[in-house]
N, C-alpha and C positions, 0 to 999 in steps of 0.2 A: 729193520724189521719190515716185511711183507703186509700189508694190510689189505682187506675189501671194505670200499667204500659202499656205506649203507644209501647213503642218500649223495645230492650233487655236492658238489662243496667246489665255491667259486677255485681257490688256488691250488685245487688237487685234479678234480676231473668229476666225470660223473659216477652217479651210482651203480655196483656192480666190478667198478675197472680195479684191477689187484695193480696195486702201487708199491715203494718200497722207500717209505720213511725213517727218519731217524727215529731212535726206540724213546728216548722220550717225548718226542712231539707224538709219537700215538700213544704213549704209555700213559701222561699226562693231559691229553688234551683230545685227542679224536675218540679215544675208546671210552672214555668217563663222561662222556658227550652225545654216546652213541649215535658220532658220526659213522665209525668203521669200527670192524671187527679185524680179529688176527685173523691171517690166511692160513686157514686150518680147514683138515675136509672135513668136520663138524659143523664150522662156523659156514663156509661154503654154502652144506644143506641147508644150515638155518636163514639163507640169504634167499636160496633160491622158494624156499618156504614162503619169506616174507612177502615175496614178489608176485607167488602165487597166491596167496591170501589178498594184496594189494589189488592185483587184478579184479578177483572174485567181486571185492567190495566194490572198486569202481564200477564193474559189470550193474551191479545191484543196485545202484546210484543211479546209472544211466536210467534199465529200464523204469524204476519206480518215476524217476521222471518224465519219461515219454510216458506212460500212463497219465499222471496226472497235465501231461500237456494237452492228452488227447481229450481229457475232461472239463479243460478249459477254452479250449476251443469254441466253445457256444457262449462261454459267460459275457457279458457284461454289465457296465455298471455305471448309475446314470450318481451324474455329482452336481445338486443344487447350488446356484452362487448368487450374491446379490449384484447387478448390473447397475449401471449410470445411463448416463447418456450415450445415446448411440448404440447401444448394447456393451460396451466398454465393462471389465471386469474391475471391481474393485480385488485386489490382488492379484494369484495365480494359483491354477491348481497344478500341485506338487503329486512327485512319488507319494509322497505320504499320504496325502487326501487319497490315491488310488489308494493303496495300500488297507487305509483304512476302510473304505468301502468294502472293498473286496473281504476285508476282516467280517464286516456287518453281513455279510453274505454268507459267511461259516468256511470262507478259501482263507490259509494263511500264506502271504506271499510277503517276504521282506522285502520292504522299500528300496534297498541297493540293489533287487533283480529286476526292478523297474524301469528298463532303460527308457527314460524323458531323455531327450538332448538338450532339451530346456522348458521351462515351466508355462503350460496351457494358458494364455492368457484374453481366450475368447472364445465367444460360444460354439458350439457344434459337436460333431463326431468324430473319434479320432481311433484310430488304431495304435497302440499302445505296446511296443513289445516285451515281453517276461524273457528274461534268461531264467530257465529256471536248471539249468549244468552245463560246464561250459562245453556239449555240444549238442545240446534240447533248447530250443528258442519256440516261443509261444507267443499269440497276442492276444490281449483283452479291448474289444470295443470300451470306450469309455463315451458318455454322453454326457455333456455341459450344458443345463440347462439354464433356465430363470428360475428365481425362487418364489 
């Protein structure tokens, strides 16, 4: 049986490639899955549909990103800590304390687009970068003060 493959699939190929499977490994297993479809000029349009819709949305993802990157451009956000000696940090400031700051600000940005390499553990300013699509990258000044 003829199939197109909807999406990649590690032991077949990628999305799009017309292959030609045993009838129950797609009967049972790819089509009930909606891995692939039968290679039919119906199903075809409806693939190349899919694709164009797939696009559209990533299009629309992108730009609404780059908007809001370009509006955070300016922000930052200063994070109170209690210090020791020397200025030495009791803890560390994480994605999350950004996160949340930036919460209290009225920006929601989740914590895993926070890229820290590792967690703030002294005073100062730092530039901080946001993934916010994997191809819009932004940064927020973050400022570590005293409390």
């Amino acid at each position: 049986m003829e199939i197109i493959l909807r999406k990649d699939y590690e032991n077949l190929g990628e999305a799009g490639k017309v292959l030609k499977v045993k009838d129950g490994f797609a009967r049972n297993f790819l089509i009930p899955r909606g891995i692939a479809f039968p290679a039919t000029p119906d199903f075809l349009k409806r693939y190349e549909n899919e694709q164009k819709q797939a696009t559209l949305q990533i299009r629309r993802e992108k730009k609404k990103a780059e908007e809001f990157a370009k509006a955070m451009e300016n922000i930052s956000c200063t994070i109170s800590v209690q210090v020791g000696e020397e200025d030495r940090l009791f803890g560390s400031v994480t994605s999350q304390n950004i996160a949340d700051e930036l919460a209290n600000q009225g920006i929601q940005v989740d914590k895993r687009k926070i890229l820290l390499d590792e967690p703030i553990k002294s005073l100062g300013i730092y530039s901080v970068p946001v993934k916010l699509h994997p191809e819009v990258e932004t940064s927020v000044k973050v400022w570590v003060v005293k409390e």
